[in-house]
N, C-alpha and C positions, 0 to 999 in steps of 0.2 A: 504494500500500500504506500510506504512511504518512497520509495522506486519511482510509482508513479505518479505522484503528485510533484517530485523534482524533476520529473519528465516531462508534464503538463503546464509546468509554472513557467516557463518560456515560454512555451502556444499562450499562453494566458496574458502574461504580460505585452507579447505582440500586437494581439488582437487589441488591448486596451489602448496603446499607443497607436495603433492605428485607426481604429473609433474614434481619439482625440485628435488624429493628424485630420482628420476626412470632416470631423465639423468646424475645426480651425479652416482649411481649405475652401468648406462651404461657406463659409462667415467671411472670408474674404473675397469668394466669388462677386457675393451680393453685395461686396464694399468697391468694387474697382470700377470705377466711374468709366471703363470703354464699356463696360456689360452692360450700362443705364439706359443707354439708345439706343434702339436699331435702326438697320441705314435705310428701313421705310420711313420711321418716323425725323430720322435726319432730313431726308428728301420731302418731306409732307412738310418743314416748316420752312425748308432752305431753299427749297429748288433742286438741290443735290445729294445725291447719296453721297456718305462718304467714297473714299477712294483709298484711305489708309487712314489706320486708328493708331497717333503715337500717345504711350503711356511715359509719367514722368513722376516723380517723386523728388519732393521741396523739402529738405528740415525747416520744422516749425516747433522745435522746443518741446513743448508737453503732448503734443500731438501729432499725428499721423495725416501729408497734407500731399494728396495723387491727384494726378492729371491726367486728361485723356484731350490728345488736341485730336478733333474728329474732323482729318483735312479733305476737303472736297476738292472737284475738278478744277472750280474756279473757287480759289483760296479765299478771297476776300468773302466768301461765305461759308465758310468752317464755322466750327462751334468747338466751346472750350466748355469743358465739365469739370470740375476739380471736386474731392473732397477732402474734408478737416475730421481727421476719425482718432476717439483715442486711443490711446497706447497700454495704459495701465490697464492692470487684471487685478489689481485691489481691492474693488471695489470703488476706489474713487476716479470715476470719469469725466471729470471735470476739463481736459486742454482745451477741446475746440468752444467748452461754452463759456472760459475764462474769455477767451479770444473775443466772443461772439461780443461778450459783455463790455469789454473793451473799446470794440470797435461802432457799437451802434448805441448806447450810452442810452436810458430811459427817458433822462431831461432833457430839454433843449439843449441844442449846440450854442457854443457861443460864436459869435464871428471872430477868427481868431488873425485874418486877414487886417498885414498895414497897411494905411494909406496907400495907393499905388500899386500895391501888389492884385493876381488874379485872387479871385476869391473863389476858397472853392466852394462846390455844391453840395448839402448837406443831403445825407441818405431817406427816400426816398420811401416810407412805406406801405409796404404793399397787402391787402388783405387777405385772407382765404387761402395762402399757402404754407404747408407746415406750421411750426410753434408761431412763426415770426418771419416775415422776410423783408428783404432791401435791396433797392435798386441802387447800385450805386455810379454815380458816373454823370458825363457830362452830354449836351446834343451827338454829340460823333461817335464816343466810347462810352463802354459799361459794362457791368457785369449785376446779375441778381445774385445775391445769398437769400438759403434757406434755412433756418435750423429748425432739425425736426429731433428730439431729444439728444443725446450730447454729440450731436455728428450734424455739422452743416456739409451743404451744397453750394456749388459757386458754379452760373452758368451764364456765358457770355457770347454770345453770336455776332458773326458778319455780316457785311451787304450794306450797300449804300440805303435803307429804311432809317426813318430819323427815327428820334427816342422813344417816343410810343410804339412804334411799329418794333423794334427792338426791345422793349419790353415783354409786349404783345408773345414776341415771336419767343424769347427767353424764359418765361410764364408757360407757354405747352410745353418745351424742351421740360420742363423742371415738374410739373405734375406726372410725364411719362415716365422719370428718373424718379422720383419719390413712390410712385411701383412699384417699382424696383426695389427702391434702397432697405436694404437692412437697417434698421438703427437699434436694436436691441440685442444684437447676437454678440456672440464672445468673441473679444479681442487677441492681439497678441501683443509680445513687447517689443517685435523685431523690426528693425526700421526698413 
């Protein structure tokens, strides 16, 4: 008996370790921001299906911050997906919504612009998607953030459409990716 329970305790501990790798795996599946669109729904807002999905990876401190530039035929309508996921398994998963808290602040802005200088445009909120979201950005450029429990979304599209129509168009991208996204599955600590 005892034979074969030091025979079995290898198959045992295998199989655990590989149960653990396969929902670590899964949980990152559903976190990799090129798996959030598909190249119908890229071409349903853009005009264009993608043509190549580059993934990238940002340090951002307490947090886990990937990108997916999803390049089309005609570049200047690509779309950028990123996400802010954490890192910790402690129990406290707190990076991306320190971030969040930092960046979109509850009170008013102050105008922090001198004399002279451009001033920038304070963000921009938006109702009905996930926790919270913000547009952030000027007539030409921008990007939406989303935070939907401690993992935001950051999605940014091309094309000559001024800021509403980029909005607009930023806003589908980002309810088809929230879908998708995982926001409560198990992290890891690996960058």
């Amino acid at each position: 008996m005892c034979d074969l329970i030091h025979r079995l305790a290898p198959v045992v501990l295998g199989m655990l370790l590989l149960h653990a790798s396969a929902q670590r795996t899964d949980a990152q599946r559903h976190r990799d921001p090129c798996r959030l669109l598909t190249d119908s729904e890229v071409r349903s807002v853009q005009g264009y299906a993608p043509s190549q999905k580059i993934s990238s990876e940002q340090p951002a401190g307490s947090f886990r911050f990937t990108q997916c530039f999803y390049q089309t035929p005609e570049v200047s309508s690509s779309v950028s997906v990123a996400l802010g996921v954490p890192l910790t398994t402690d129990g406290k998963r707190s990076g991306p919504r320190q971030y969040w808290e930092r960046q979109f602040e509850r009170e008013e802005r102050e105008d922090r612009a001198e004399p002279g200088e451009k001033k920038e445009q304070p963000p921009k909120r938006l109702a009905g998607l996930g926790d919270e979201a913000y547009w952030v950005g000027d007539p030409l450029t921008g990007a939406l953030y989303v935070l939907r429990g401690e993992v935001f979304l950051r999605v940014s599209v091309g094309g000559p459409a001024d800021q509403s129509q980029k909005i607009k168009r930023a806003r589908t991208l980002a309810t088809y990716a929230l879908r998708r996204l995982n926001t409560r599955g198990p992290t890891t600590n690996s960058r």
